[in-house]
Backbone bond lengths (Angstrom), bond angles and torsions (degrees), N, CA, C in turn:
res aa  C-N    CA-C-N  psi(-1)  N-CA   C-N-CA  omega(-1)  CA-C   N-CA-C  phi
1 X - - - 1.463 - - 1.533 108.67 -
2 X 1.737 114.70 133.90 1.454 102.28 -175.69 1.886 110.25 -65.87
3 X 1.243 110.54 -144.68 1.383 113.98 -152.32 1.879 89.62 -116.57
4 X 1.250 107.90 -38.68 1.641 121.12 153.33 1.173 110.11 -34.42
5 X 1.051 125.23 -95.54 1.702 141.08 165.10 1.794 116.66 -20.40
6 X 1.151 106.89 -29.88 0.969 117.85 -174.67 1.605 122.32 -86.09
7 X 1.463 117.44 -58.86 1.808 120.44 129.27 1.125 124.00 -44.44
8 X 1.437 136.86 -14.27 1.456 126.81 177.66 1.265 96.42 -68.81
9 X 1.197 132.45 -56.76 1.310 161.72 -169.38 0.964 129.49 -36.40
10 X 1.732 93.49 -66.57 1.698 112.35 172.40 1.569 105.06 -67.68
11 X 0.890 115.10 -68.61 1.668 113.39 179.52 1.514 139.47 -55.39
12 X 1.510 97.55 2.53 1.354 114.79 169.21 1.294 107.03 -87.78
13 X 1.241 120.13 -18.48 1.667 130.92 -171.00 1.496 102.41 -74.61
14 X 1.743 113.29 -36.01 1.894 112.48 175.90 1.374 122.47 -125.27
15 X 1.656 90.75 28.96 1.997 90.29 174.68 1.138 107.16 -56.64
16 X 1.250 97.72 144.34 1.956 121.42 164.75 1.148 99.05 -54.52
17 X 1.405 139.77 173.73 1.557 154.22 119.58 1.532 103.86 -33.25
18 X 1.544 114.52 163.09 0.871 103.19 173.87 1.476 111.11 -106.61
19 X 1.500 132.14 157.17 0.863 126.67 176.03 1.354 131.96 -44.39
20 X 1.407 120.78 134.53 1.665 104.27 -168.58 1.905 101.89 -82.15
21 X 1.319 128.93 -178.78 1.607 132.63 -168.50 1.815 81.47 -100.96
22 X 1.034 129.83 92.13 1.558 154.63 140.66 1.366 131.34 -150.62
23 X 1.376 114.32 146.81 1.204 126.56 -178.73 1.542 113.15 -31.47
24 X 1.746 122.96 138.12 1.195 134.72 -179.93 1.724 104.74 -46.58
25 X 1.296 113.52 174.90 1.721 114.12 178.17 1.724 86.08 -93.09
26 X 1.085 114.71 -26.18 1.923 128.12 -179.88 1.579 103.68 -56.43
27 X 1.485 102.11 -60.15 1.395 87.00 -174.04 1.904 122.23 -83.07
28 X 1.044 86.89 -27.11 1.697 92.78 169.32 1.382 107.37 -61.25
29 X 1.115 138.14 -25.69 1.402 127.54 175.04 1.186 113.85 -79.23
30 X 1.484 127.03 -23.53 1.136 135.86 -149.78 2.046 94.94 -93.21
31 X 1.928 94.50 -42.37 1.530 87.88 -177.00 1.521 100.98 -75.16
32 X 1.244 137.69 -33.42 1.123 127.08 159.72 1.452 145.45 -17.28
33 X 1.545 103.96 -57.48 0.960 129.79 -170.62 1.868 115.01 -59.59
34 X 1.925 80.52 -55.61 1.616 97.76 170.31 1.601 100.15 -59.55
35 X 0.777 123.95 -41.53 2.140 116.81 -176.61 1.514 89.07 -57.53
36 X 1.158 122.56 -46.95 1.689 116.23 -152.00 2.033 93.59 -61.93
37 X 1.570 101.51 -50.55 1.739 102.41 -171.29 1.385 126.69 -34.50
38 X 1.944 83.88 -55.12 1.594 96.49 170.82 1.312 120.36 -52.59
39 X 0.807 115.19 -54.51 1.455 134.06 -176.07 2.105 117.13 -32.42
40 X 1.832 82.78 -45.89 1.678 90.36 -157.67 1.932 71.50 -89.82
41 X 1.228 123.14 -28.52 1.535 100.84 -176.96 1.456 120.69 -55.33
42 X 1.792 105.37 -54.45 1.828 110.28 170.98 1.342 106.14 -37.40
43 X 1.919 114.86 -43.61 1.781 108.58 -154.91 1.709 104.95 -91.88
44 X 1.519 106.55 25.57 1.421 136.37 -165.04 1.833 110.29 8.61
45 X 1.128 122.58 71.64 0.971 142.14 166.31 1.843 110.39 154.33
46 X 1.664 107.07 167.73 1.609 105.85 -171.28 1.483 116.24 -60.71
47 X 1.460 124.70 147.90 1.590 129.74 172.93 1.442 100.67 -91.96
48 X 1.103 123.07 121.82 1.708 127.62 175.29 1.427 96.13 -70.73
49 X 0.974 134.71 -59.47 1.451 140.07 179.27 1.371 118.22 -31.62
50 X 1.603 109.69 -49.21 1.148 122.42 -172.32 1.537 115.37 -87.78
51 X 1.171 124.39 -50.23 1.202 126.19 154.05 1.836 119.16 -28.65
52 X 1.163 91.14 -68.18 1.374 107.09 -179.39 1.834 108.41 -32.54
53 X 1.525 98.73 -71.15 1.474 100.87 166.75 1.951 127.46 -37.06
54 X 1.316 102.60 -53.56 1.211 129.15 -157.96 1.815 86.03 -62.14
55 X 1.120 105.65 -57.92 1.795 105.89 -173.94 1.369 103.41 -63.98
56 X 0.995 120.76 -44.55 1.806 132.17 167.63 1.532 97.04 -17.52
57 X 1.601 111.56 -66.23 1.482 132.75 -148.73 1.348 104.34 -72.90
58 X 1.620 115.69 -47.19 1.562 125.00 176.03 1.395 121.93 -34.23
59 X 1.428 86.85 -70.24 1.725 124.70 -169.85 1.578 89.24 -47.38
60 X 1.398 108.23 -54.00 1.819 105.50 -149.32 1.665 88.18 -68.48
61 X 1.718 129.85 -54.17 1.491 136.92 -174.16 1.900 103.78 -56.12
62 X 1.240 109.86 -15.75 1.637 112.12 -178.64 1.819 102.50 -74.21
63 X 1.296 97.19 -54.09 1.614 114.17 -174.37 1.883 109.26 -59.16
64 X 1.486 115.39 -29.44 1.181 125.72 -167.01 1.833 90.75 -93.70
65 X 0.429 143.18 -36.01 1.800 158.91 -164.64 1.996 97.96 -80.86
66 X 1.732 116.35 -63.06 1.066 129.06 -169.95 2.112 96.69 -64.18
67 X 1.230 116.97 -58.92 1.656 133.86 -156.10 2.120 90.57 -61.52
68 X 1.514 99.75 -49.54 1.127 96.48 179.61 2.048 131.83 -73.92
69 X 1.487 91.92 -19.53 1.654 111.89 155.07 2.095 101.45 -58.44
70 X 1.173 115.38 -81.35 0.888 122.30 171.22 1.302 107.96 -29.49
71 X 1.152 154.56 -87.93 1.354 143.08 -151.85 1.431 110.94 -64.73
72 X 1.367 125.33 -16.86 1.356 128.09 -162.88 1.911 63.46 -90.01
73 X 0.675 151.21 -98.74 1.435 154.47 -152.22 1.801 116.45 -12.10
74 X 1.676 108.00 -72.23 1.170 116.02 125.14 1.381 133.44 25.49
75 X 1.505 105.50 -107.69 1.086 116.43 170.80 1.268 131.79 -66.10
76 X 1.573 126.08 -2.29 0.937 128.48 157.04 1.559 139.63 -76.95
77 X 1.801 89.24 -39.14 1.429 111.18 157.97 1.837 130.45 -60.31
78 X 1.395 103.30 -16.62 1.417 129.26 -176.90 1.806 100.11 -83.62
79 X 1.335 117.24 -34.25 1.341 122.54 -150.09 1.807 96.38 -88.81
80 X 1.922 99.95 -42.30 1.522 117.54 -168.65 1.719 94.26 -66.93
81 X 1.822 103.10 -41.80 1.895 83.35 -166.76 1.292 104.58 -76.40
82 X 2.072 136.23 -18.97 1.380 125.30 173.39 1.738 107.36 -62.15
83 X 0.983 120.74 -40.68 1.240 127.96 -169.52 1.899 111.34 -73.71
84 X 1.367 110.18 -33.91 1.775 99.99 178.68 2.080 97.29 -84.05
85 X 1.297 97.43 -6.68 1.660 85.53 -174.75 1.259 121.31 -109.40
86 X 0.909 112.78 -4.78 1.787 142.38 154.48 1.599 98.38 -69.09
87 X 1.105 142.11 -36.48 1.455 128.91 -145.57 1.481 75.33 -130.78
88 X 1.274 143.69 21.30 1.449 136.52 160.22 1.653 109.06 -108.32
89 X 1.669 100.07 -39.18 1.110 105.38 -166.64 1.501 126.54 103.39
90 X 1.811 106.77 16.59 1.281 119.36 -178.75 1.247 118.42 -127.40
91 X 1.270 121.98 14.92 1.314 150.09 177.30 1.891 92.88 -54.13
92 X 1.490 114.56 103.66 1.514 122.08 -173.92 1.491 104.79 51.16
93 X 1.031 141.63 34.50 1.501 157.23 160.56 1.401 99.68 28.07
94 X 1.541 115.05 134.16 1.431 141.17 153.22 1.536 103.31 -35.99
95 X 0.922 103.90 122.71 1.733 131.24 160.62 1.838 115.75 -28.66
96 X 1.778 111.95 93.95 1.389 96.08 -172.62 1.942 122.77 -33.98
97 X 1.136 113.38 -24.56 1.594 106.36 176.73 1.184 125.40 -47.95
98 X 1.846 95.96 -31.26 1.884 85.88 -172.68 1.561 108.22 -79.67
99 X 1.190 118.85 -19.27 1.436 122.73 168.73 1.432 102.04 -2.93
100 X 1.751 110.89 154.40 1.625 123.62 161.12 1.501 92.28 -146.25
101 X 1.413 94.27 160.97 1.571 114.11 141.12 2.021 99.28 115.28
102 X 1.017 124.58 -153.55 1.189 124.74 156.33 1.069 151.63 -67.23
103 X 1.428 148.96 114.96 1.618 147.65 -157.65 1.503 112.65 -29.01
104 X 1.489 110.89 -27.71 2.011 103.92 173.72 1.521 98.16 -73.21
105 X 1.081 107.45 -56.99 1.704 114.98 -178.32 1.475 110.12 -30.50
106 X 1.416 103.63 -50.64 1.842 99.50 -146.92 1.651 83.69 -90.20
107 X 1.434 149.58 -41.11 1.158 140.97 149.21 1.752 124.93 -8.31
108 X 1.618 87.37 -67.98 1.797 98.54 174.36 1.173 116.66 -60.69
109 X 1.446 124.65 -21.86 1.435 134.43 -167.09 1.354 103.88 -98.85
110 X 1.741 130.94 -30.00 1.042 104.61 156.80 1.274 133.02 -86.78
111 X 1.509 126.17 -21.47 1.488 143.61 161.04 1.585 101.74 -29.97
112 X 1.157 118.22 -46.66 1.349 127.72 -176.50 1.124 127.70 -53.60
113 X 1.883 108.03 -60.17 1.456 132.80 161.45 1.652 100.87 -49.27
114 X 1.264 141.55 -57.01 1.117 147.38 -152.44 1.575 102.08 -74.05
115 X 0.818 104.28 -46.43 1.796 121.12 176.27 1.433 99.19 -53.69
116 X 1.369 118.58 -74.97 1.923 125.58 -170.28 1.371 93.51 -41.64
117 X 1.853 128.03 -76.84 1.012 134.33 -170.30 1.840 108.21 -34.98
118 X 0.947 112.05 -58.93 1.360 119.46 -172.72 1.753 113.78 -53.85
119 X 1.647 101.02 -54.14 1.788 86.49 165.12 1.037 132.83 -81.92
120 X 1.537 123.61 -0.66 1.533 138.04 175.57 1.098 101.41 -66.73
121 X 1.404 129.11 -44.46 1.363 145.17 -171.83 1.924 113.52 -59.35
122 X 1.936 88.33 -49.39 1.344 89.40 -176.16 1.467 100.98 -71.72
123 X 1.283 138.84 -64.61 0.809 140.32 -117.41 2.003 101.21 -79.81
124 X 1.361 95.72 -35.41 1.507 112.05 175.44 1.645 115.25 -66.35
125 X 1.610 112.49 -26.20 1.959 127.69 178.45 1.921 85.40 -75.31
126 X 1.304 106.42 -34.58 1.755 89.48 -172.15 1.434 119.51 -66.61
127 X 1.912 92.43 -40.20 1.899 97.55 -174.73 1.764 104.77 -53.51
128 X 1.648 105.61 -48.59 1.444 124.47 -171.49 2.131 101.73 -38.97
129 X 1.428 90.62 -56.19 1.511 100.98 -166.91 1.806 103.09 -77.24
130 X 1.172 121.64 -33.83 1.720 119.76 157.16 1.665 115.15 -29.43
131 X 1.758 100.88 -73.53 1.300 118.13 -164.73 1.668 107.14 -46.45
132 X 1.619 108.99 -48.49 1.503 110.78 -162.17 1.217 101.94 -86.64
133 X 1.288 136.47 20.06 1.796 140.36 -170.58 1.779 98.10 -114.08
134 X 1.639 90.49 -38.39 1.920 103.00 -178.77 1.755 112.47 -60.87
135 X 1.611 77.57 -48.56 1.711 88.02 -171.98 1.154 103.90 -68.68
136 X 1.729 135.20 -45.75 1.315 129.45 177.43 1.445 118.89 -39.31
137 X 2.039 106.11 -51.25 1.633 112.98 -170.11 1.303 103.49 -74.53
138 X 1.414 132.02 -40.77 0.946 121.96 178.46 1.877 114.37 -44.12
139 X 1.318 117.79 -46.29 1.515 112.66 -144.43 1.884 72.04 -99.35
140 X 0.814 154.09 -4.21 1.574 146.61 142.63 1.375 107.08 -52.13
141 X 1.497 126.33 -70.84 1.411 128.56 175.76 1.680 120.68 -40.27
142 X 1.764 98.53 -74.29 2.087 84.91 159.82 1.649 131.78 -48.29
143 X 1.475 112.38 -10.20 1.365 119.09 170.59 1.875 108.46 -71.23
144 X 1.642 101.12 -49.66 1.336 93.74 -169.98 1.889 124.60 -81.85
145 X 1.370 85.08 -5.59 1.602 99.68 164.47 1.549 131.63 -43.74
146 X 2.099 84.43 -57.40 1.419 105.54 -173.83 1.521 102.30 -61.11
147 X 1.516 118.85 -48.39 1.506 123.04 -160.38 1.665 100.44 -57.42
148 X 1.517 114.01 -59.64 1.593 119.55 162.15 1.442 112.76 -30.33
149 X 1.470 139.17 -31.18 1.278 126.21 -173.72 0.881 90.94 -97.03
150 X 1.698 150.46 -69.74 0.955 134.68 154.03 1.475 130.43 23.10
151 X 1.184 103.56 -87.59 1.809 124.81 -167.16 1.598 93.49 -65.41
152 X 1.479 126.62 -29.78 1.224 107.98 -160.81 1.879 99.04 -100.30
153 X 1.384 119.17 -22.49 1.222 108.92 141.87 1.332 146.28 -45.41
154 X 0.767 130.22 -47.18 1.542 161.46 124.85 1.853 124.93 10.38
155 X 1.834 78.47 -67.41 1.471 114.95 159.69 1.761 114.37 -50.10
156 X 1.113 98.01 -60.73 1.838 127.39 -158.71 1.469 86.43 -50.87
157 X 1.445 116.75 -54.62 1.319 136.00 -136.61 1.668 108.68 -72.60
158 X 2.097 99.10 -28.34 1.434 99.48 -168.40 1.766 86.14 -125.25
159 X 1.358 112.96 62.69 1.585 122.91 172.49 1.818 92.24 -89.37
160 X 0.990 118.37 -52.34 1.612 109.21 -145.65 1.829 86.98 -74.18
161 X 1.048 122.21 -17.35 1.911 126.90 -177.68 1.386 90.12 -72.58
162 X 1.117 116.51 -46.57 1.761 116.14 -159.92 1.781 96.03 -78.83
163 X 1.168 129.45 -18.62 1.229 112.14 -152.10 1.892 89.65 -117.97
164 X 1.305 118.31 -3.68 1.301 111.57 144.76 1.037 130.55 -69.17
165 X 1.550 123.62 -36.23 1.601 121.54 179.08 1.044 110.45 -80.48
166 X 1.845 135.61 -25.86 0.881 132.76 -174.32 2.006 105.47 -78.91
167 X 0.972 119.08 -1.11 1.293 136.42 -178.78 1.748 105.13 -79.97
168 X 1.312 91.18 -62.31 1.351 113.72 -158.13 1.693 95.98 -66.15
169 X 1.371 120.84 -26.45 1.724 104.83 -156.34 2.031 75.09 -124.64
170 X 0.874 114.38 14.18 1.924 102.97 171.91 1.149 130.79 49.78
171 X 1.027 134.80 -148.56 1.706 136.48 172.87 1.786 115.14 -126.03
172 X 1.218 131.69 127.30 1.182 131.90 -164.60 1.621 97.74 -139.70
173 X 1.495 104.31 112.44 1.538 111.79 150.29 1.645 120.82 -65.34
174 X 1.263 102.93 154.04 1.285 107.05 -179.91 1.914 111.61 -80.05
175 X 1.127 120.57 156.02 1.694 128.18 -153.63 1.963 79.62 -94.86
176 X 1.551 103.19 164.00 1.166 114.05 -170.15 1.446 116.42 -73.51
177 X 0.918 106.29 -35.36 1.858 138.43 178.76 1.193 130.11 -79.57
178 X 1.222 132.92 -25.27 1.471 125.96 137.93 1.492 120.08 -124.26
179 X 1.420 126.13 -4.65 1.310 107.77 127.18 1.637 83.71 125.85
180 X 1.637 113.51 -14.14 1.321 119.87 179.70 1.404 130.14 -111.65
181 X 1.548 124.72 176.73 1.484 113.91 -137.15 1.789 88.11 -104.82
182 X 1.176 126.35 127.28 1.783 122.70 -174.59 1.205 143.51 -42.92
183 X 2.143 83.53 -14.01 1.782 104.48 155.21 1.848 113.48 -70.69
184 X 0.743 101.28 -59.99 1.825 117.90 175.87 1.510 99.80 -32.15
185 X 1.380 109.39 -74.52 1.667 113.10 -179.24 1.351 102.48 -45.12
186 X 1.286 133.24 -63.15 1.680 123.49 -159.56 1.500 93.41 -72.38
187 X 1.446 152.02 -32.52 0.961 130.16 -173.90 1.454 117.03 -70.19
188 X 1.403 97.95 -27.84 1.591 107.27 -170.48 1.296 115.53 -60.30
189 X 1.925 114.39 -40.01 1.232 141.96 -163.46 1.703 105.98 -78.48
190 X 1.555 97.63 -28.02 1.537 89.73 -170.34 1.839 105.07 -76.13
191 X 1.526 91.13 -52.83 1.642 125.79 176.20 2.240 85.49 -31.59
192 X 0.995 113.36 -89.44 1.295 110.10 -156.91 1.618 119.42 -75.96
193 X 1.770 103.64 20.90 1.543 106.57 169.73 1.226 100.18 -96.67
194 X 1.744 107.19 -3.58 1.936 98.59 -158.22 1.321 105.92 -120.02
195 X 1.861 119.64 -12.62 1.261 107.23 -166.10 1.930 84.27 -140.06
196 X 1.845 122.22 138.18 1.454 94.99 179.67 1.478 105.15 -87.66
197 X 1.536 80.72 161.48 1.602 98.19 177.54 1.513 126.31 -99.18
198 X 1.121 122.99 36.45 1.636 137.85 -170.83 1.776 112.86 -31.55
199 X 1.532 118.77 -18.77 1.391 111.51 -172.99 1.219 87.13 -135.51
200 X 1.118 148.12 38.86 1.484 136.70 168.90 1.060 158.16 60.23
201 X 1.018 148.69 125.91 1.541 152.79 -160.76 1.710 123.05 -83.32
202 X 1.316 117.93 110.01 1.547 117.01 -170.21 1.679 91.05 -112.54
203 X 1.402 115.74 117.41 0.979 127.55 165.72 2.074 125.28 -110.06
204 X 1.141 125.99 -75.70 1.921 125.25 -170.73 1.986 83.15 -86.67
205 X 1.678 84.94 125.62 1.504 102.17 156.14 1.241 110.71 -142.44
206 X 1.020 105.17 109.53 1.783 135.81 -162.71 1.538 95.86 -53.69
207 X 1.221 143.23 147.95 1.435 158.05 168.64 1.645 96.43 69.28
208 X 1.030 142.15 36.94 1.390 130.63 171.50 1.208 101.20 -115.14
209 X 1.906 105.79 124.37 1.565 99.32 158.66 1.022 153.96 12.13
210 X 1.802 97.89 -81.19 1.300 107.40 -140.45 1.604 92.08 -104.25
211 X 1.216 118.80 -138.75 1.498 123.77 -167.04 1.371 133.54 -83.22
212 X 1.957 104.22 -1.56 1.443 142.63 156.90 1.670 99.59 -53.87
213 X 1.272 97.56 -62.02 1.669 91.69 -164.10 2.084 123.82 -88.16
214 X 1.768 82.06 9.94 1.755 103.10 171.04 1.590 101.09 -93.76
215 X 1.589 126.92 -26.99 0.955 104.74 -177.48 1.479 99.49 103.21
216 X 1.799 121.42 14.08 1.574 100.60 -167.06 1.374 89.42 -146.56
217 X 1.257 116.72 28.81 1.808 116.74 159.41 1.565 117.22 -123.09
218 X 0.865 104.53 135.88 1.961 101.89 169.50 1.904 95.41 -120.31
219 X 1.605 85.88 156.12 1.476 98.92 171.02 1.670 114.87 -114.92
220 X 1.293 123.78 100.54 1.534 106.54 175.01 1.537 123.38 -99.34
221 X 1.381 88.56 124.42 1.793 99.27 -160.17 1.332 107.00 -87.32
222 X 1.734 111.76 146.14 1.391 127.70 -163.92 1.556 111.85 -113.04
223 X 1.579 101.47 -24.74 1.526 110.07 153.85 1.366 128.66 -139.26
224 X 1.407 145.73 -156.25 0.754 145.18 159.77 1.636 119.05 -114.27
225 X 1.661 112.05 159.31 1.440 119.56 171.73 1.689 117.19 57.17
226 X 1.222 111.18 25.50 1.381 139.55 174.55 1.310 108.03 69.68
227 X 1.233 143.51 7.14 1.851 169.39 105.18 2.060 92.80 32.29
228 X 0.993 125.65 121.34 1.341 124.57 154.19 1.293 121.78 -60.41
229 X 1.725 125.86 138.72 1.625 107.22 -142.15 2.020 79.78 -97.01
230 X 1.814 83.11 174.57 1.935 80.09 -174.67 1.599 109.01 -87.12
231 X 1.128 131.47 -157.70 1.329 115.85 -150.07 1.563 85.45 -89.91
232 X 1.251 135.63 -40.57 1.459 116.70 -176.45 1.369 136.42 -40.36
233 X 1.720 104.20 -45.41 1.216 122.81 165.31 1.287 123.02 -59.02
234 X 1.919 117.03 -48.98 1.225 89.77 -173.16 1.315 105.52 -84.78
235 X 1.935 143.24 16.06 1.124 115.10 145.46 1.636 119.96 -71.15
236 X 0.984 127.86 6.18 1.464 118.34 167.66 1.261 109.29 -106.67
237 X 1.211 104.95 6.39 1.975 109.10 167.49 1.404 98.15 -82.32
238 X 1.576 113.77 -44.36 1.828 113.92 -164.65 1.192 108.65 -77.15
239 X 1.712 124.31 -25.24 1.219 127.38 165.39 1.262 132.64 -59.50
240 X 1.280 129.28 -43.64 1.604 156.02 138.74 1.374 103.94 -16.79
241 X 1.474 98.75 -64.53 1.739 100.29 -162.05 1.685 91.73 -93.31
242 X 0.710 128.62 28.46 1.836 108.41 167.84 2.002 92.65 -134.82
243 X 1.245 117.39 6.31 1.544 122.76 162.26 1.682 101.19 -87.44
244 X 1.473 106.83 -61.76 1.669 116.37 178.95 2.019 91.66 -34.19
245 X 0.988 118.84 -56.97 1.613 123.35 -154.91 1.474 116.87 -72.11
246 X 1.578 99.84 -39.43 1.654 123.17 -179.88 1.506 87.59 -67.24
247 X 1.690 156.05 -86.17 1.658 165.53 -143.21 1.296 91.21 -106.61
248 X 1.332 159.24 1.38 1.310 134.97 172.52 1.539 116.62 -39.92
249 X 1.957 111.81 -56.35 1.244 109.83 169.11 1.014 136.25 -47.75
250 X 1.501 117.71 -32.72 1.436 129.47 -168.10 1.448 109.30 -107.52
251 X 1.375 130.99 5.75 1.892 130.81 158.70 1.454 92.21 -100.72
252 X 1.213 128.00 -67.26 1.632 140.52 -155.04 1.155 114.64 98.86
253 X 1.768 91.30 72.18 1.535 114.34 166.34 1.837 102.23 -99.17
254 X 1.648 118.02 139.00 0.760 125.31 -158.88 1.775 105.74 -107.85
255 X 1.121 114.41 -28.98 1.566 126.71 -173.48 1.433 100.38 -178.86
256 X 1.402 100.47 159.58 1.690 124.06 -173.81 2.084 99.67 -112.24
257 X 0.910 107.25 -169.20 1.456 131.74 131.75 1.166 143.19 164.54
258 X 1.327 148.17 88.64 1.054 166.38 -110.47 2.167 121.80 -159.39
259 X 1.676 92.26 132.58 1.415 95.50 -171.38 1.814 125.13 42.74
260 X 1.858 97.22 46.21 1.510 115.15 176.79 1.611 102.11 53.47
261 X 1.658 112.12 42.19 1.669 97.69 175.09 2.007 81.73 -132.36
262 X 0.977 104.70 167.59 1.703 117.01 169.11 1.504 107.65 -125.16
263 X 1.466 134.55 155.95 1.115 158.55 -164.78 1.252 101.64 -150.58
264 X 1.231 129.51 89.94 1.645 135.20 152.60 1.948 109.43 -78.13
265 X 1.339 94.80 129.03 1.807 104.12 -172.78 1.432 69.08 -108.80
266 X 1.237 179.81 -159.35 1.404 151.39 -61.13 1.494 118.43 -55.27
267 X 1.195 120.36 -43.74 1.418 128.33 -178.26 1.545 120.73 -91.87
268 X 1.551 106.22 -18.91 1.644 96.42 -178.08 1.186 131.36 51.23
269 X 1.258 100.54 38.33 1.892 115.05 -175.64 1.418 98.92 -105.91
270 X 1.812 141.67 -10.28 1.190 113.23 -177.62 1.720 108.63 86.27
271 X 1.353 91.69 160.62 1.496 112.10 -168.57 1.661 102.67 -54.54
272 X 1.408 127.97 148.50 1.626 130.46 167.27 1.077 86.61 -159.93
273 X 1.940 92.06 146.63 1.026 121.04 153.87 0.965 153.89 -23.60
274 X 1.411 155.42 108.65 1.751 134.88 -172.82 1.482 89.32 -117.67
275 X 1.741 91.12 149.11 2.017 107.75 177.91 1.657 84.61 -62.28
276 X 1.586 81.16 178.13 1.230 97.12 176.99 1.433 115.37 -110.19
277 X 1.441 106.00 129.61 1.952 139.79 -147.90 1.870 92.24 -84.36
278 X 1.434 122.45 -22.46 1.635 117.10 -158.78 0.803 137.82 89.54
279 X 1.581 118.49 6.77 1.695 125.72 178.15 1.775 98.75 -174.14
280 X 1.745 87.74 168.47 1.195 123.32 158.86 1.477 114.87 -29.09
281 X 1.170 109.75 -75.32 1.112 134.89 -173.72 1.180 127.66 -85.69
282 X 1.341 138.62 -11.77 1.475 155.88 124.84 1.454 125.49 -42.20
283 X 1.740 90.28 -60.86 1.868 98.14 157.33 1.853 124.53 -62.73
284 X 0.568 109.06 18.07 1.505 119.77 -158.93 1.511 127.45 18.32
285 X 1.206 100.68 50.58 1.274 117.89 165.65 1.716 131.64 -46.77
286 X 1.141 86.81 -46.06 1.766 104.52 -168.24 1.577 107.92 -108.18
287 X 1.403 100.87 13.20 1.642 101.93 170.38 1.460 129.96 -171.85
288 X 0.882 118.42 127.79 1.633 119.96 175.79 1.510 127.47 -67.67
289 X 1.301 110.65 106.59 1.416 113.68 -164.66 1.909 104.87 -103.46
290 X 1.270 93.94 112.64 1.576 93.40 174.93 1.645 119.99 -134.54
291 X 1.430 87.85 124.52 1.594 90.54 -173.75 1.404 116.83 -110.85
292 X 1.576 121.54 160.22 1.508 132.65 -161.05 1.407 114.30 -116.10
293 X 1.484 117.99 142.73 1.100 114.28 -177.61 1.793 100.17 -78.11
C-alpha cells in the first residue's frame, strides 16, 4: 500500500465532523461581544454578570482555537514519522524473522522495530486524545455562546428598568478636587458614618477603566496588605454590602462586589459568582467595592 493510502487511512479513523454551514464560534463571539459593549454603555457602566460570561466564552473559544493548533501539529508529526519510515522501509517494521546477520545485529534490529512501533503507538494515542479534547472544548465553547446570548437577552429585556433609574439619578461628572462624582462622595460619607473604617477607603484611580477611573467607585477595605479580614471585619464587610443592597435604589448605588460574588441593583438578579481573579485582593476579599451610577 502506498504511503498516501496509508495516511488516508489512518486519519480517517479520527476525522472531525465536518463543519456545519454557520457562523464561526470566533465570529459569533466577536458579534456578541460588540452587543455586550453596547449594552454595558446603555447600562452606562460595566455588567459583572455579563462580562463574567463574555470571558467565560473567550477563554473556552481560546482553548478550542489552541487544542485545534495542536492537533494540526500532531498530525503533521504523524505524517513526517509515516513518511521517513516508509522511505526506510520500517513503516510497522518487518517481522523480526526476516532479520540477518549476527545476534547484536538481529537484537538492534529488533530494538529498532520495537522502538518505531512504540512511538507510532504514542504518537497516534495523542492524535486519538487531541480529537476527543477538541470535540469536548468545542461542545463547551457552543455551550458558552448560548449562555452569552442568553445573559445579553436577558439584559435587553430589563433596558427600559435600567433606563428609568438611570433617569431618575442623571449623569454626574466628577468635581475638580477630589476627582469624584457628588453621588460617590455622599455615598462614601454616609457608608463611613455608619460602618467603621479602620483600614481605609481607596476610591479615584486615574487611568482605570472601569468606574475607578470615572470617579464613581470606592473601595472599603476590611483588611490590610491583601490579608483575609478576621471574622469581625468581614462581618462588617456583610453588613456594608447587605446596606449597599437594602438603599442601593434609593442613593444610586449601581453594583457591589464582595468575597468574589457581584450584586448588580440594576438587574435584580442577586448575588453571582465571579471566576476566580488570583488573589485576595482581586477576589475581593478584603474589600467592598461599590460603584455609583
Amino acid at each position: 500500500m502506498g504511503l498516501a493510502a496509508v495516511l488516508v487511512g489512518l486519519f480517517s479513523m479520527f476525522a472531525m465532523p465536518a463543519a456545519e454551514a454557520k457562523p464561526s464560534p470566533q465570529a459569533q463571539l466577536n458579534r456578541l461581544t460588540k452587543q455586550a459593549a453596547e449594552l454595558q454603555k446603555a447600562y452606562r457602566g460595566e455588567i459583572q454578570s455579563l462580562e463574567e460570561t463574555r470571558r467565560s466564552a473567550q477563554k473556552a473559544g481560546d482553548r478550542v482555537k489552541k487544542l485545534r493548533s495542536d492537533l494540526a501539529e500532531a498530525e503533521e508529526q504523524i505524517a513526517q514519522f509515516y513518511r521517513n519510515s516508509y522511505m526506510s522501509g520500517t513503516v510497522d517494521g518487518p517481522r523480526v524473522f526476516s532479520f540477518s546477520g549476527d545476534p547484536d545485529t538481529i537484537l538492534g534490529q529488533a530494538a529498532t522495530v520495537t522502538y518505531l512501533a512504540e512511538e507510532k503507538n504514542q504518537r497516534l494515542n495523542k492524535i486519538g486524545t487531541l480529537i476527543k479534547e477538541s470535540r469536548a472544548a468545542k461542545k463547551e465553547a457552543d455551550g458558552k455562546i448560548v449562555d452569552l446570548k442568553k445573559e445579553i437577552k436577558e439584559l435587553e429585556d430589563k433596558k427600559q428598568d435600567v433606563e428609568r433609574l438611570l433617569r431618575k439619578f442623571g449623569f454626574q461628572t466628577p468635581d475638580a478636587g477630589s476627582g469624584l462624582t457628588g453621588r460617590m462622595i455622599s455615598i462614601r460619607n454616609v457608608i463611613m458614618q455608619s460602618f467603621p473604617m479602620p483600614f481605609g477607603v481607596g476610591c479615584l484611580r486615574p487611568g482605570d477603566p472601569g468606574e475607578h477611573g470615572k470617579g464613581r467607585a470606592c473601595d472599603f477595605m476590611m483588611s490590610t496588605g491583601g490579608r483575609m479580614p478576621d471574622a469581625a471585619s468581614a462581618a462588617r464587610g456583610d453588613a456594608l454590602a447587605q446596606w449597599c443592597i437594602e438603599n442601593g435604589r434609593q442613593v444610586g448605588i449601581m453594583y457591589i462586589i464582595w468575597k468574589q460574588r457581584y450584586y448588580d441593583i440594576r438587574t435584580g438578579a442577586g448575588w453571582r459568582q465571579m471566576s476566580d481573579r488570583g488573589g485576595i485582593t482581586a477576589n475581593h476579599y478584603d474589600h467592598v467595592h461599590v460603584s455609583v451610577f
